[in-house]
N, C-alpha and C positions, 0 to 999 in steps of 0.2 A: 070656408076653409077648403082650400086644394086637396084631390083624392086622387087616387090612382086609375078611376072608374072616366070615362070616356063621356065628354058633353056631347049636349045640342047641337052644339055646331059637328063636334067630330062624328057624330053619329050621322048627321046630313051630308058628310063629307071621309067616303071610302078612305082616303089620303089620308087624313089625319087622325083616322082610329085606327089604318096600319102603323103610322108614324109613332104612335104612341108604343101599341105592341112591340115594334121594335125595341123601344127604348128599354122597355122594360126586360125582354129579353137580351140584351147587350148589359143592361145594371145584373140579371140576373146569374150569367155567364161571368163576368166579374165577380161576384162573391162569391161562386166556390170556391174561385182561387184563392182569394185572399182579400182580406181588408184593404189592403191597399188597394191593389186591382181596383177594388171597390171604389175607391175614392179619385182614383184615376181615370176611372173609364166618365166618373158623375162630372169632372173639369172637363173632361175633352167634350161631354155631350152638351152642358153648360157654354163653352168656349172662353173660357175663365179661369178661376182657380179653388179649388174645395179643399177644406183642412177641418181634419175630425179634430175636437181640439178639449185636454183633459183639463179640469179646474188645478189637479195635482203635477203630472207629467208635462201638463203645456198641451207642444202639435202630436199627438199620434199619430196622423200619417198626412201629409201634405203635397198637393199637386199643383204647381212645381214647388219644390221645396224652398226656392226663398219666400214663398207666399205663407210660412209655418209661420211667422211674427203676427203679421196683419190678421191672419184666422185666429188667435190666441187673442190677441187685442181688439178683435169682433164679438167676439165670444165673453170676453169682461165687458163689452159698454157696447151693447146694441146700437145703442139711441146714438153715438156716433158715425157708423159705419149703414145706415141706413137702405144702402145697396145689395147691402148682405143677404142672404135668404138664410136661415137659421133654423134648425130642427135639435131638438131634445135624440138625443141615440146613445143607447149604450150604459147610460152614465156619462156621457160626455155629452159636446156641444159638434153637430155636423154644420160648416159655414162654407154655402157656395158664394163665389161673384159671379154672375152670369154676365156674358159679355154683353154689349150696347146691342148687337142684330138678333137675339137671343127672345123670343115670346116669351112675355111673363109667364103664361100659364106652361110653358113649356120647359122652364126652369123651377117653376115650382114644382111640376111632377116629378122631377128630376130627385128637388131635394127630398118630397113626401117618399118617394120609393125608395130613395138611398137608406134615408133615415128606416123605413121598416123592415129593409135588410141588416141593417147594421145590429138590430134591436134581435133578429133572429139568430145571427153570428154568434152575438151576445149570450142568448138564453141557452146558446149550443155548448159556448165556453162554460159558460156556468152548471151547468151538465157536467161537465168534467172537468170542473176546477176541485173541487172535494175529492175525488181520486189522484188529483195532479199533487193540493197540496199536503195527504196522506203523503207520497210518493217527496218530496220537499222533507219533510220532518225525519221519516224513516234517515234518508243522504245527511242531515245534519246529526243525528244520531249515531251515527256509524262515525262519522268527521271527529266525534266527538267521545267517543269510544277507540278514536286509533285506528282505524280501518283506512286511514288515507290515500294508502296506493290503491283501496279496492275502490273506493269512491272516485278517485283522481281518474283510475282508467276507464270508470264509466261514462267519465265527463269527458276527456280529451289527453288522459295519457300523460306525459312531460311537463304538455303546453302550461298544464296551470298548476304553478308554480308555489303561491301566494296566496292567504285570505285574507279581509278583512271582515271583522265582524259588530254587529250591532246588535243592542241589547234595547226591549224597547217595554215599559211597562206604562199600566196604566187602566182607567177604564175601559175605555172605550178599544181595548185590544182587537176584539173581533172585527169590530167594524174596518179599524186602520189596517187589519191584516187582507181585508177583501180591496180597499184600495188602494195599498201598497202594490198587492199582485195584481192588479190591472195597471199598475201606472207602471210598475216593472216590466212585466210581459216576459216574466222569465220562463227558459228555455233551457232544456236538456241536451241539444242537438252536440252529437260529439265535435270533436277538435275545433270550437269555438275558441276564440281569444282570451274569454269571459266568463263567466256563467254563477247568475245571482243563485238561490236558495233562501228559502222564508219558509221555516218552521214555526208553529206553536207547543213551546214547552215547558208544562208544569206554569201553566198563564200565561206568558211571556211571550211576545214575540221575539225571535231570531232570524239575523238576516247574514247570511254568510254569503261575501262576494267572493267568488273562486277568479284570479287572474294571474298574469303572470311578472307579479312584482308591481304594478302601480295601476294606479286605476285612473280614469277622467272624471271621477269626482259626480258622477252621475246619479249614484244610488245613494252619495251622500246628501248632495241636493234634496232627492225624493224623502229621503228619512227625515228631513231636514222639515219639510213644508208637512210631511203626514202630522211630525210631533207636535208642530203649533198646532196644524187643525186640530187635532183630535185629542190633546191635551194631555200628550206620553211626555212621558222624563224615560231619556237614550242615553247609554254609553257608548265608545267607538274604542275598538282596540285592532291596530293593526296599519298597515300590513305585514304582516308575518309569515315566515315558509310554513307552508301546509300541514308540515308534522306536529306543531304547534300551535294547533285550534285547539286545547283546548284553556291555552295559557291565556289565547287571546276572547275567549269565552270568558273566564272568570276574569281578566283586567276589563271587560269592555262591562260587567257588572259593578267590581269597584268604582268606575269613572261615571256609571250610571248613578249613584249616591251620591256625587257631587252636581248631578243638574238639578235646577231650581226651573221656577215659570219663568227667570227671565234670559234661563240660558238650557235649552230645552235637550241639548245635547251634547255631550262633554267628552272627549277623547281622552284616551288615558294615559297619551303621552302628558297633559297636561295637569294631572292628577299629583300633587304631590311637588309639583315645579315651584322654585322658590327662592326668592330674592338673598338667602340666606347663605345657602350650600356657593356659591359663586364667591360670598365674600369673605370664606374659610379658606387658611393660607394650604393648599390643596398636599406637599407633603407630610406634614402632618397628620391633616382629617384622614386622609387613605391610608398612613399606616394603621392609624388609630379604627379606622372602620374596616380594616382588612383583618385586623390582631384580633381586635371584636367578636366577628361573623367566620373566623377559621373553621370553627367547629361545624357548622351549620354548610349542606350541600347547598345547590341552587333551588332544590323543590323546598329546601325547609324557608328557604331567604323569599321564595315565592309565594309560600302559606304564610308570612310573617306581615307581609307588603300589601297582600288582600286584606288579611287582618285590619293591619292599621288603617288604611286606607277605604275601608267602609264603616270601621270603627265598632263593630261588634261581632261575637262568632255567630250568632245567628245569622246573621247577613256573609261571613266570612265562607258560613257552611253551603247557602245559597249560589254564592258567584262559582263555589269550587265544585258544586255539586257531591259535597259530602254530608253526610250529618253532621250536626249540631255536637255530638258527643263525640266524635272521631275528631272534630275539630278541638274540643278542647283538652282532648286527651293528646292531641302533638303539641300542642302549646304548653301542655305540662311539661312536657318530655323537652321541649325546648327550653322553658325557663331553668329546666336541672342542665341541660349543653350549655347553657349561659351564664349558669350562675350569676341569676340575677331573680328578682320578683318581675315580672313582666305584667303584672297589676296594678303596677306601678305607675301614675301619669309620667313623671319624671324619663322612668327607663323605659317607656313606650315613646315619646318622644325624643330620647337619644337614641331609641334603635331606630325610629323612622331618620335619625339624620345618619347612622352610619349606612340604613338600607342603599339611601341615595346617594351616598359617597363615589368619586370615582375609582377605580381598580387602583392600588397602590404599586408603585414600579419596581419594589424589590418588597422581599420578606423582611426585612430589617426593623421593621415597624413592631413585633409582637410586643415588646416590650419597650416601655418610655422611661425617662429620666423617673416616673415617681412610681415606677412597679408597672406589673402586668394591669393590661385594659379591660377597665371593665365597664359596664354600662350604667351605674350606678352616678358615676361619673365621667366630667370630660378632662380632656388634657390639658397641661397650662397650657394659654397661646392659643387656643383654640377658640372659644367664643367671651374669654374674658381682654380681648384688643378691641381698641376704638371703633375701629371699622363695625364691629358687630354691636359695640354699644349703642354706636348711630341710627342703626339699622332696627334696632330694639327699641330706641327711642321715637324714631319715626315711627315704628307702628303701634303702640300701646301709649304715648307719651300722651299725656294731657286728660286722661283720664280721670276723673274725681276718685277721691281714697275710698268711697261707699262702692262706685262701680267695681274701681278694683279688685278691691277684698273680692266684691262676691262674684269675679268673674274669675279668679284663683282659684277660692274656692268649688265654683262648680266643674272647673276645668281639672281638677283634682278628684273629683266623685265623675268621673270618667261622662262630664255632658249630664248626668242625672241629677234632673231640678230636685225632684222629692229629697235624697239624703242631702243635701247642696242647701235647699232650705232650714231642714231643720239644725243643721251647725249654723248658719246662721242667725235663728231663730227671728224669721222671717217668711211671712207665709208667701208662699209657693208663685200666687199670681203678683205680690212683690218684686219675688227674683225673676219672675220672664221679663217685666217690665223694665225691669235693669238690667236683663240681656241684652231687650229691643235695642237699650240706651246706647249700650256696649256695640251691638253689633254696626249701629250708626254712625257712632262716633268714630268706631275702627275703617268702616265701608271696607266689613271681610261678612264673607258667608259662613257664619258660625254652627250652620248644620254639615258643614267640612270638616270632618276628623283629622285631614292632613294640615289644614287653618290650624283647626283646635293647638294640633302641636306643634307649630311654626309660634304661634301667642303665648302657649305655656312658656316655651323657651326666650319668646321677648317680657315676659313677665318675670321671670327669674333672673336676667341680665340684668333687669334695670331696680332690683328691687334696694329699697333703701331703707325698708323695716320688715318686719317679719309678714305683713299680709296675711293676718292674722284675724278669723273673722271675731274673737275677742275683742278685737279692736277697734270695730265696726263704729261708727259715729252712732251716737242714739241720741233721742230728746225723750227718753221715758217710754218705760213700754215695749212696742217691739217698730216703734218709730225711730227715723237717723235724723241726725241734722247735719246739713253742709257745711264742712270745714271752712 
């Protein structure tokens, strides 16, 4: 194995144990500046090209830069790139290619010394990454407390505009938080374009991108590759003007309840999107969800929408960062401004469809041909036309009368197997098993509360008898048989 320590031969030969000391003091002079410098000065000594290169981020620093592919694809499959010299640094992988006039052993010293600077840079950062991401937490704290101009001018003033943020939960938290911030390498430095934020809060990681209206899609990537590895379920909400971090806080929690293992990350534009609301004849649904939702500000129509959309106030009191009891104390207070039972799967599922309704064009709407709107029910012409019977049909059609019943019924005990069973009078591991069936047959993700009520509402469309779990097939007992 290659050392930094001077041979036989260099030891008989003055020449080549200064030769080496230089080297090592030019590698050395290179990494106080910087990492790169680092990797810079290891190519030109090399005569080749050196790329530090991260399993998460890719190339961390590459000399010349179109050489960042080839060291990244060195670094995944040694055994092809055989010219490579290759050293363990950092957590990452350091790949030189030494040019063809280049002494092996004079390129390997090259890579062993690179590599054991790289590895002290390292232990230095890490020294003061616990103070940095202290210093992280506190700035999303304040973002998120309303302090935005105080935080925005610590960052750069004007320039950052925009955040986007990501919710990331999971086991393996801590770990993905020390690799996210090395693959990020985020930075404070003022009037930047940019500037990422990774707090841990109340378990969680949070990733708050500060820009100015759009991003390259960079830090999505990175949340993207940590969540498969490390086995997080992420939400995304944003981008949004900065005074509204903390709307895009609680959406990017919502939209986190909708990722599953085989979709590790879910945006909360996409939260609630639905083949339905498009095929409602648009003036109508908007007066009708304008006449609705009159009473109700935009924070109460916001507390309503996290609601639905994570599907319980436990979770609703989480995204918003309320309690649990402040949360179900406005939702009381709402259901009295509504005048309606909001316990209701029925009026929970017409208020997730006026939620998403678009703005109605005049006031004209409070009042329809059959009385004032109310959420109890919907307008004629509204989801009793073909068009939506189609749409109801396509997505519940063809279901057995056993699944249906009991996928009514449990979509009526608000998703809860236990009471959902025993109206059925059918044990418990029964009814998931005819979830599974259900969930299958639909190919929807039934741990989706916005699903859940896009289904109530095609189950009600298409119904041709009461769905009634009374009327469950049975062969004796608490057995069914198929129609």
């Amino acid at each position: 194995m290659s050392t930094t320590g001077t041979t036989g031969h260099e030891a008989a030969c003055p020449g080549g144990a200064r030769h080496a000391r230089e080297t090592t003091d030019r590698l050395l002079r290179a990494a106080t500046r910087s990492g790169a410098h680092l990797i810079a000065e290891a190519a030109l000594l090399v005569q080749g090209w050196a790329v530090l290169a991260d399993p998460i981020a890719g190339a961390v620093y590459s000399t010349p830069a179109a050489a960042a592919a080839d060291g990244v694809h060195a670094a995944a499959d040694p055994y092809e790139h055989p010219h490579c010299l290759q050293r363990p640094a950092a957590g990452a992988v350091l790949v030189l290619a030494p040019g063809p006039t280049v002494p092996p052993e004079q390129a390997a010293r090259v890579a062993t010394t690179t590599a054991a600077l790289l590895e002290v840079r390292g232990q230095r950062a890490a020294e003061l990454r616990g103070e940095q991401m202290r210093l992280h937490t506190t700035l999303v704290g304040l973002l998120l407390a309303g302090h935005t101009t105080a935080v925005a001018d610590t960052l750069g003033g004007n320039r950052l505009t925009h955040v986007t943020v990501y919710r990331l939960t999971g086991a393996d938290v801590p770990t993905a938080h020390q690799v996210l911030w090395r693959a990020v390498r985020p930075s404070l430095a003022p009037h930047a374009d940019a500037c990422t934020l990774l707090g841990r809060l109340d378990g969680e990681l949070v990733v708050a991108e500060l820009h100015r209206g759009g991003d390259d899609g960079r830090v999505l990537r990175l949340v993207s590759r940590v969540s498969e590895r490390h086995h997080l379920l992420a939400g995304m909400a944003g981008p949004l003007p900065l005074a509204e971090m903390p709307t895009a806080h609680s959406d990017a929690a919502a939209a986190r309840h909708s990722a599953t293992a085989d979709r590790r990350i879910v945006p909360a534009d996409a939260v609630g999107t639905s083949r339905l609301t498009p095929l409602l004849p648009t003036a109508p649904y908007a007066r009708w969800a304008g006449a609705v939702l009159r009473p109700l500000t935009a924070a109460h129509q916001h507390l309503l929408l996290v609601w639905l959309r994570t599907g319980s106030k436990p979770r609703a009191a989480t995204a918003l960062g309320l309690s649990a009891g402040t949360v179900r104390a406005r939702i009381r207070e709402l259901s009295r401004l509504l005048r309606a039972d909001l316990e209701d799967a029925t009026v929970q599922a017409h208020l997730l469809l006026a939620l998403r309704a678009p703005a109605p064009a005049d006031d004209s709407g409070s009042e329809d041909g059959n009385g004032p709107a109310r959420l109890e029910t919907l307008p004629a012409g509204l989801l009793d036309t073909e068009t939506a019977r189609s749409w109801a049909r396509g997505l519940v059609g063809g279901l057995e009368p056993h699944l249906r019943i009991a996928l009514t019924c449990w979509l009526g005990h608000h998703a809860r197997t236990a009471p959902a069973a025993a109206e059925l009078h059918v044990h418990r591991t029964t009814l998931a098993n005819w979830l599974t069936q259900c969930a299958d047959h639909l190919a929807q993700n039934l741990g989706d509360a916005t699903v859940r009520a896009e289904i109530h509402l095609a189950l009600r469309a298409t119904r041709t008898g009461p769905d009634d779990p009374a009327a469950l097939p049975r062969r004796g007992g608490r057995t069914y048989r198929r129609l």
